[in-house]
Structures are given as structure tokens and as C-alpha cells.
C-alpha positions as CSV (number, residue, x, y, z in Angstrom):
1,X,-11.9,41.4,-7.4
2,X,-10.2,42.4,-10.3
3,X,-10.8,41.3,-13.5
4,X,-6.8,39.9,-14.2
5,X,-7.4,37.1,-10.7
6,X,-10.7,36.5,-12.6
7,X,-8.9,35.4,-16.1
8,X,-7.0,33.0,-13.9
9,X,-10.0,31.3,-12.1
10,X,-10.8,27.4,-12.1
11,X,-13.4,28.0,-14.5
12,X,-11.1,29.4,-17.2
13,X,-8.2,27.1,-16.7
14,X,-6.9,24.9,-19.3
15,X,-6.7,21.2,-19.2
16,X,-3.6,19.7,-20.9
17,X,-4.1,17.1,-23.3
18,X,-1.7,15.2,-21.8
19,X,-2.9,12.4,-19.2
20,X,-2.3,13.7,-15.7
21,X,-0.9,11.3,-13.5
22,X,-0.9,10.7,-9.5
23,X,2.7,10.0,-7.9
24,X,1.0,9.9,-4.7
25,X,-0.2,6.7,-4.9
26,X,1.7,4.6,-7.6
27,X,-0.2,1.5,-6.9
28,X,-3.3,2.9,-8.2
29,X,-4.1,3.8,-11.8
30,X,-5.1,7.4,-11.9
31,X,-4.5,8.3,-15.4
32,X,-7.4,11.1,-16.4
33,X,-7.6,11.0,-20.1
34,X,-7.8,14.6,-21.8
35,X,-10.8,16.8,-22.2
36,X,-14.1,16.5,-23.3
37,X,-14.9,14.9,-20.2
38,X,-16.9,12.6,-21.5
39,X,-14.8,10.3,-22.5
40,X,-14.5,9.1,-18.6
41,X,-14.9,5.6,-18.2
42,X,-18.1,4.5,-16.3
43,X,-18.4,1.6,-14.0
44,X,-21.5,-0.8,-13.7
45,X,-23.0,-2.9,-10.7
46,X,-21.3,-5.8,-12.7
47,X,-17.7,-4.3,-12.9
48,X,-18.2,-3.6,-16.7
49,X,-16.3,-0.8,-18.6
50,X,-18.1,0.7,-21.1
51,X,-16.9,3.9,-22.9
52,X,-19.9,7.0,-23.6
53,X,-19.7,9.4,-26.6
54,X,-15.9,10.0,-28.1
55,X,-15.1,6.5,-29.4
56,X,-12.0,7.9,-30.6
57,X,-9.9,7.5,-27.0
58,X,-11.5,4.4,-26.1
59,X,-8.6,1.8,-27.7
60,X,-6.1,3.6,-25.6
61,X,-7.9,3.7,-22.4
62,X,-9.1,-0.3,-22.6
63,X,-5.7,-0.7,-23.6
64,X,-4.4,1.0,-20.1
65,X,-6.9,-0.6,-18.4
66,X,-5.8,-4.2,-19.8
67,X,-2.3,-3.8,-20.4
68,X,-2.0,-5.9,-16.3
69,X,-5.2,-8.2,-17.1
70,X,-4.1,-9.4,-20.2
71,X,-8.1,-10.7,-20.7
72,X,-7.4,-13.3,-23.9
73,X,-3.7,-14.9,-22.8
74,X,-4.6,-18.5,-22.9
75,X,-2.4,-19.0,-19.7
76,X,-4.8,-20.1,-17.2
77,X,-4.8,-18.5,-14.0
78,X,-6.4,-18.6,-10.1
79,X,-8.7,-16.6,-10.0
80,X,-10.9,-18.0,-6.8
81,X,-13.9,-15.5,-6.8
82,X,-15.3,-18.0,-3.9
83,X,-12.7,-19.3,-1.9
84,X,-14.9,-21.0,0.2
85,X,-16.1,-23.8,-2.4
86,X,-12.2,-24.6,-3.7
87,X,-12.8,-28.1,-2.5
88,X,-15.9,-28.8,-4.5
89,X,-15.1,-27.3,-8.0
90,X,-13.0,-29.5,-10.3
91,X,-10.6,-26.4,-11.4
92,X,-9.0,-26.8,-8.5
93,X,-7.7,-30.1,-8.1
94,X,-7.2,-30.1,-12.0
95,X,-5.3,-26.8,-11.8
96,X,-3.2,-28.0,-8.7
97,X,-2.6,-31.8,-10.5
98,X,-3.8,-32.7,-7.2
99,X,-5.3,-37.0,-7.4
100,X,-8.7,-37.9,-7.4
101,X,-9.6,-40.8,-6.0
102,X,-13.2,-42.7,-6.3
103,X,-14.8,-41.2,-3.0
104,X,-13.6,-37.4,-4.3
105,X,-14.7,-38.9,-8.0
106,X,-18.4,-39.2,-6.2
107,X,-18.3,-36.3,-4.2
108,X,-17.6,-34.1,-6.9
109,X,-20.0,-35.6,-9.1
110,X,-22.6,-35.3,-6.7
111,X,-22.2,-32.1,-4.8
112,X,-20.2,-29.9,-7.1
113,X,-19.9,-26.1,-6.8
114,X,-23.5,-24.7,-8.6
115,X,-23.9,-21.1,-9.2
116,X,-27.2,-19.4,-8.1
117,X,-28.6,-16.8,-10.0
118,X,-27.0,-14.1,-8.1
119,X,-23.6,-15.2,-9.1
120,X,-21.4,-13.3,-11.3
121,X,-19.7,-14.2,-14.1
122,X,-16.5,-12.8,-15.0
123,X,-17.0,-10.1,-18.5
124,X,-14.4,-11.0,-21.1
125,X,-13.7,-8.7,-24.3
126,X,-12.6,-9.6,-27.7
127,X,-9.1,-8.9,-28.6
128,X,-10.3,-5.1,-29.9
129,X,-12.4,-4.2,-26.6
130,X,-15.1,-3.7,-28.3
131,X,-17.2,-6.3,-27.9
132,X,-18.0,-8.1,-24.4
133,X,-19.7,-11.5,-23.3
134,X,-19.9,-13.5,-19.9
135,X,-20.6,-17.1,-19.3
136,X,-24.7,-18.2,-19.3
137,X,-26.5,-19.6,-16.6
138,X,-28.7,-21.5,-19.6
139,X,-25.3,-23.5,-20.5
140,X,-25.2,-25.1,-17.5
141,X,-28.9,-25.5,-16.4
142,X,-29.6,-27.4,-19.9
143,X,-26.4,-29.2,-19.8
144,X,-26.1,-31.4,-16.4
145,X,-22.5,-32.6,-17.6
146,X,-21.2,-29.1,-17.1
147,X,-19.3,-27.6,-14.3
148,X,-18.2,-24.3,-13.1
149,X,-15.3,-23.7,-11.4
150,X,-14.9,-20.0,-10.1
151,X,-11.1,-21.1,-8.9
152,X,-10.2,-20.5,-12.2
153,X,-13.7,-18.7,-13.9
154,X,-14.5,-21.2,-16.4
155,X,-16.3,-24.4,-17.2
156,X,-15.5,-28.4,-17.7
157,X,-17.5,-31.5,-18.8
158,X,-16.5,-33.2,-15.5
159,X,-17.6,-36.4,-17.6
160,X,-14.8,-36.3,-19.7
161,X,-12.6,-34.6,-17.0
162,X,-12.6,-37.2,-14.5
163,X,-13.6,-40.0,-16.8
164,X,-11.0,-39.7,-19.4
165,X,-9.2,-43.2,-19.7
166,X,-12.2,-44.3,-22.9
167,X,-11.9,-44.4,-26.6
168,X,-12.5,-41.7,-29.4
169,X,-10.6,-38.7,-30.3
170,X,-8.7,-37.0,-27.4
171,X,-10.8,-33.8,-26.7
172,X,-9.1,-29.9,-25.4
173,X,-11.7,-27.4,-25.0
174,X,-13.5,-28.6,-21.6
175,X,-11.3,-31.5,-20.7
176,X,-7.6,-30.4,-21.0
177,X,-9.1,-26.5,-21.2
178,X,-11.8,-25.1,-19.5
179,X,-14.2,-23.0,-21.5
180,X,-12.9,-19.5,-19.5
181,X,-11.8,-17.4,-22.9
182,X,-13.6,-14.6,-25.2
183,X,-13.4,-17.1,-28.3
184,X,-14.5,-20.1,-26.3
185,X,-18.1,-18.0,-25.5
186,X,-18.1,-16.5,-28.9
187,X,-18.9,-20.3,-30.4
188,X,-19.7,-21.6,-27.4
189,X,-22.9,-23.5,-28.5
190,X,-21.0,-24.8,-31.7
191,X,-18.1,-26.6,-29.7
192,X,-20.7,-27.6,-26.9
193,X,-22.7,-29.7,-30.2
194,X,-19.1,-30.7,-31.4
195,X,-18.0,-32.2,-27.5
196,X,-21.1,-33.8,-27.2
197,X,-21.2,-36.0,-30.8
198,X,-17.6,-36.9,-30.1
199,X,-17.5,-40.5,-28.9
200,X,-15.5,-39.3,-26.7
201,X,-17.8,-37.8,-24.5
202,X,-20.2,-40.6,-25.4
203,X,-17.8,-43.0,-24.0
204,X,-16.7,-41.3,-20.8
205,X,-20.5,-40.5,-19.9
206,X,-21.1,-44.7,-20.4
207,X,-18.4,-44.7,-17.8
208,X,-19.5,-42.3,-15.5
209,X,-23.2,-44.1,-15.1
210,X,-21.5,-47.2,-14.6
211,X,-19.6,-46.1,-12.3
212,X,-22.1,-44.2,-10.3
213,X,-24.0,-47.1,-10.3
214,X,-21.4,-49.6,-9.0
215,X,-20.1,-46.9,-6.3
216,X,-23.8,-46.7,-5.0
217,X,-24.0,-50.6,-5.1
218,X,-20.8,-51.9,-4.6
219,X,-22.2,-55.7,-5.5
220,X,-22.6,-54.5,-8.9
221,X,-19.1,-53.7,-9.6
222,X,-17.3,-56.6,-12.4
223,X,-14.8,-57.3,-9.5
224,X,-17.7,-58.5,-7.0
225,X,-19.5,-60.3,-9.9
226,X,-16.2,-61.9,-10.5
227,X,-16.0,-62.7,-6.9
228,X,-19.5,-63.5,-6.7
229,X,-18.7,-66.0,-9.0
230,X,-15.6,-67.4,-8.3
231,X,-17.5,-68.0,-4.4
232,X,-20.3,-69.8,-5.7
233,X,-17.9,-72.1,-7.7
234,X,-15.6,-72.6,-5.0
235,X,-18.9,-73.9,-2.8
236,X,-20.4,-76.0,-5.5
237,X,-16.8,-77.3,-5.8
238,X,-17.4,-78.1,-2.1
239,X,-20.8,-79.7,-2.4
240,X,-19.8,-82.4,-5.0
241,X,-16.5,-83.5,-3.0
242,X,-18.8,-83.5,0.3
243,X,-21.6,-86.2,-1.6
244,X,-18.3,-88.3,-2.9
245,X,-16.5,-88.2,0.5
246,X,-19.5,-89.3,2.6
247,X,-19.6,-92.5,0.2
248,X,-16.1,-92.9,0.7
249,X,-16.2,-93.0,4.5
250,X,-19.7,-95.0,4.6
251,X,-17.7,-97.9,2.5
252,X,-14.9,-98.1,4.4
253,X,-17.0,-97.9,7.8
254,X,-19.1,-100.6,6.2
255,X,-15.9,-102.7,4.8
256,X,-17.5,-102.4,1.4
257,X,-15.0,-102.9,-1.3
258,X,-15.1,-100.1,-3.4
259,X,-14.6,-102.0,-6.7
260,X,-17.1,-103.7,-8.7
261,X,-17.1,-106.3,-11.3
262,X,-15.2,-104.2,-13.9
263,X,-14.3,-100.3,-13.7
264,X,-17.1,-98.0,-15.0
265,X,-16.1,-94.9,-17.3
266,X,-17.4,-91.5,-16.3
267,X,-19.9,-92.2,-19.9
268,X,-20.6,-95.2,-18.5
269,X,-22.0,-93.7,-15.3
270,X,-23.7,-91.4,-17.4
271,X,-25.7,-93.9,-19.6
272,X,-26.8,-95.6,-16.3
273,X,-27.2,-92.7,-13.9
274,X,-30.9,-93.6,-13.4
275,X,-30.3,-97.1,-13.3
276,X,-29.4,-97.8,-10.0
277,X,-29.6,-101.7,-9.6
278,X,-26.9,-102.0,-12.8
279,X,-25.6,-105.2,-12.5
280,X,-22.2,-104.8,-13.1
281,X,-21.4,-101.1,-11.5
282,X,-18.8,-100.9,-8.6
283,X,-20.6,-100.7,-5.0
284,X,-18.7,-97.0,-5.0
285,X,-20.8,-95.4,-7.9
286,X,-24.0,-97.6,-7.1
287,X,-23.7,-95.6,-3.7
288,X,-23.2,-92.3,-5.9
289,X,-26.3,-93.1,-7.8
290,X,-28.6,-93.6,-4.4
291,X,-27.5,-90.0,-3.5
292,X,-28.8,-88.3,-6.7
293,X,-32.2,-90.8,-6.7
294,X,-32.5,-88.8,-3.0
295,X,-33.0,-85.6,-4.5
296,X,-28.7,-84.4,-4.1
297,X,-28.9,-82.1,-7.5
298,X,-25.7,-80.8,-7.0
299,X,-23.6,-84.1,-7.4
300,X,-26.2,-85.1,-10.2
301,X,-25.1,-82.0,-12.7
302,X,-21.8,-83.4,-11.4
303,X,-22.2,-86.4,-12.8
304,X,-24.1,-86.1,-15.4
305,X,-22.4,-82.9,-17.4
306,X,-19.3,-82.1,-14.9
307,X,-15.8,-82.0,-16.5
308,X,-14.3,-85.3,-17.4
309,X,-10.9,-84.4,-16.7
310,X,-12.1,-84.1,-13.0
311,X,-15.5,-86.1,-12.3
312,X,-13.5,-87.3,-9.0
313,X,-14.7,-91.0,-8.8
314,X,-12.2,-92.9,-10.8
315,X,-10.4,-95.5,-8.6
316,X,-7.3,-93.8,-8.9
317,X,-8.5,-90.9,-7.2
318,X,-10.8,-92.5,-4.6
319,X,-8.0,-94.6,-3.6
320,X,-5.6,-91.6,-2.8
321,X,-8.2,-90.2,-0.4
322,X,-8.5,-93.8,1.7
């Protein structure tokens, strides 16, 4: 071989200093920066870029690399590393403005999407590429009220999320924005403290026990004690008229004038409600009094500390039911 082939071998060729690139497959980034060779990027088990030796072609290859991720636009995007869980991760209904009713409220509450320790969380750079973090398991293991959503790689306080009709100061980062930027983990521990002293969050996790609490015992809920309420008045109501009635119908069975020597006051009645052979009393409330000295304590509170305006035994109103 002579010695001319030998001057143009592999070995002895060149490289430009200008990046080759591939036109043979455009949809791929093949861009090989210049020589020494170790400035070539290499690629982790965690899909982290890290540059070795020669710092000085590092900005421009990050910034290739980048240029399509655009890693610190605060435009939220879908990213769905685990398509399976989309319907248990609040990013996605949040992202899709989709409603949330009381039994999803529960569901996601209760069974949310929680990453194992094999997970991986996305790496995000600082504007300059030279610095890196990811999201911590720690945040979310010491802080129940936290949530991640991998539709969208980043974290609410579903508390505040799905609890957010409360007073205190309307809060962005974890209610209207998930934690899913560089900056957010740079000072992630100083906004969590901030988001947690806010009476906001105070307020919507006062909200969230209660309703917990009421969804797992519906009886609890201020509607059913309202009810509740409103039942066991409407049955007392019913008690009281039952004891009057049945004196009604025994007079007029009985042909017993209802009327006595003069009319008695409902302050009368109660100045003599353990009298019962008053003299002058009508044979209607002497009959009233009989009931209660038999033990009927329902038409005795009645009587004794009932509403004036509608104790039910003043002649007028008897007579309207004969």
C-alpha cells in the first residue's frame, strides 16, 4: 500500500468543525457537535443529559436539545407518563375543566394516583441548563394533602383544589398551578410553609374533614340535621293536636259542653295545670289537665311553655274543629 492511500486513511481524516447533519432521517436530531469527542452528550438510566469535560459547547448543545421542550414555559402541557391512572389524578379533570361532582370529590380523595418508589419523576433545568432537580418522594410522603398528577408531571393540594369555595387569600401555586416548574422545586419547601399558614388552606382542609365525614355518614350532613329536626317537630306537632283532639271527640261523644263558668287564659291554665279539680275551669281544659296528671309529657310542655300564639285550646279554635 502506498504511502499517499495511507495519508488519506480514516485515521488521518479531518473532522470539520461544523456540526454534521443527517438528511436521511429529518425527524431525528443527529447533529454531532465538533471534535474533541468528548464533548458527546451522555444519557443516564433516568433520561438525564449531563455534559463531560469541555463545558465550553455545552450551552449550545442543551440549547439544541431544548429549543422543542421549551422546559421553563409556564404553559402547562399533557404530558400523561401513565395513561392508565388519568381517571384518578386530579390534573386531569382540572386540566380538561371537566366537573367534579361529590362521589368523584370522594373517590379522588380517597384513592388518588400514588407514586411508588420506582416512579420517575420528570428532570427539569434552570433557565441556564446548568443546574437540574426533579420532584421528591419526601414531599408527598410527609405531606398527605399533596397529589401528583403524571397527566401533566406536577403536584396539587387537592384540599384546596377541590375545596376552594372558603375564605382567605386566593392561592396560585398548587391550586390554580400545579407545582410542575424548575422555580417551583428550587423553593419548593418555602411556598409549601407559605400554602400551608395561609387560611386559605386552613379553611378548605376544615372543609374537606367535614365533608368526608358527612359523605361517610350521610345523617351528619346540616341538611339531614335540618331535616332531622324539622321531622321531629312536625311529629311533636302531631302529638299535642292528637291529646287535644281526643278531648274534643270524648266531649262531644259524652254531650259535655265544652265551656265552663268563665273562659280560662292560656296563663290561667298555666297557674292551675296541677290543679285539676279548679272550680271554675271549663270541662274542655279540666279534661286537658287529666291527660297530663296521666303521665302525657308531650301535651304538658305544651301547655305549660308552648307558644301562646298557638296553644290550640281557646274556644275559638276548638269550636272550628266541632
Amino acid at each position: 500500500m502506498s504511502s499517499e492511500k495511507r495519508r488519506n486513511s480514516l485515521l488521518n481524516y479531518s473532522f470539520s468543525k461544523k456540526p454534521c447533519t443527517s438528511t436521511e432521517n429529518s425527524g431525528s436530531m443527529s447533529t454531532v457537535p465538533s471534535t474533541p469527542i468528548s464533548t458527546i452528550l451522555m444519557t443516564n438510566a433516568d433520561s438525564d443529559l449531563s455534559l463531560v469535560n469541555n463545558p465550553a459547547h455545552s450551552d449550545d448543545v442543551l440549547d439544541q436539545l431544548d429549543s422543542d421542550s421549551d422546559i421553563e414555559s409556564s404553559e402547562l402541557k399533557v404530558i400523561n407518563s401513565r395513561s392508565d391512572t388519568s381517571k384518578n389524578v386530579i390534573g386531569y379533570y382540572l386540566f380538561n375543566k371537566l366537573s367534579i361532582d361529590d362521589y368523584l370529590k370522594y373517590s379522588l380523595l380517597t384513592n388518588h394516583f400514588k407514586p411508588d418508589g420506582k416512579y420517575r419523576f420528570p428532570t427539569l433545568y434552570s433557565a441556564d441548563h446548568k443546574h437540574f432537580r426533579r420532584f421528591l418522594m419526601n414531599w408527598l410522603n410527609d405531606s398527605s394533602f399533596l397529589v401528583y398528577s403524571p397527566y401533566i408531571e406536577g403536584c396539587y393540594c387537592i384540599n384546596c383544589v377541590l375545596f376552594r369555595n372558603v375564605q382567605g387569600q386566593k392561592l396560585k401555586l398548587f391550586v390554580d398551578k400545579p407545582c410542575y416548574l424548575y422555580k417551583h422545586l428550587k423553593h419548593f419547601t418555602t411556598s409549601l410553609k407559605s400554602h400551608i399558614n395561609s387560611q386559605f388552606h386552613q379553611n378548605s382542609t376544615m372543609a374537606l374533614d367535614n365533608f368526608i365525614r358527612t359523605y361517610q355518614n350521610p345523617s351528619l350532613s346540616i341538611s339531614s340535621l335540618f331535616d332531622k329536626g324539622r321531622i321531629e317537630r312536625i311529629n311533636r306537632n302531631k302529638a299535642i293536636l292528637i291529646s287535644i283532639i281526643k278531648v274534643i271527640i270524648t266531649c262531644s261523644r259524652q254531650n259535655i259542653v265544652l265551656r265552663g263558668h268563665r273562659d280560662e287564659t292560656i296563663d290561667d291554665i298555666r297557674k292551675t295545670i296541677h290543679t285539676i279539680d279548679s272550680p271554675y275551669g271549663s270541662n274542655f281544659v279540666a279534661l286537658l289537665k287529666h291527660r297530663v296528671d296521666s303521665g302525657d309529657e308531650i301535651l304538658h310542655e305544651h301547655l305549660e311553655s308552648g307558644p301562646k300564639n298557638a296553644s290550640y285550646i281557646g274556644m275559638h279554635q276548638t269550636q272550628k274543629w266541632l
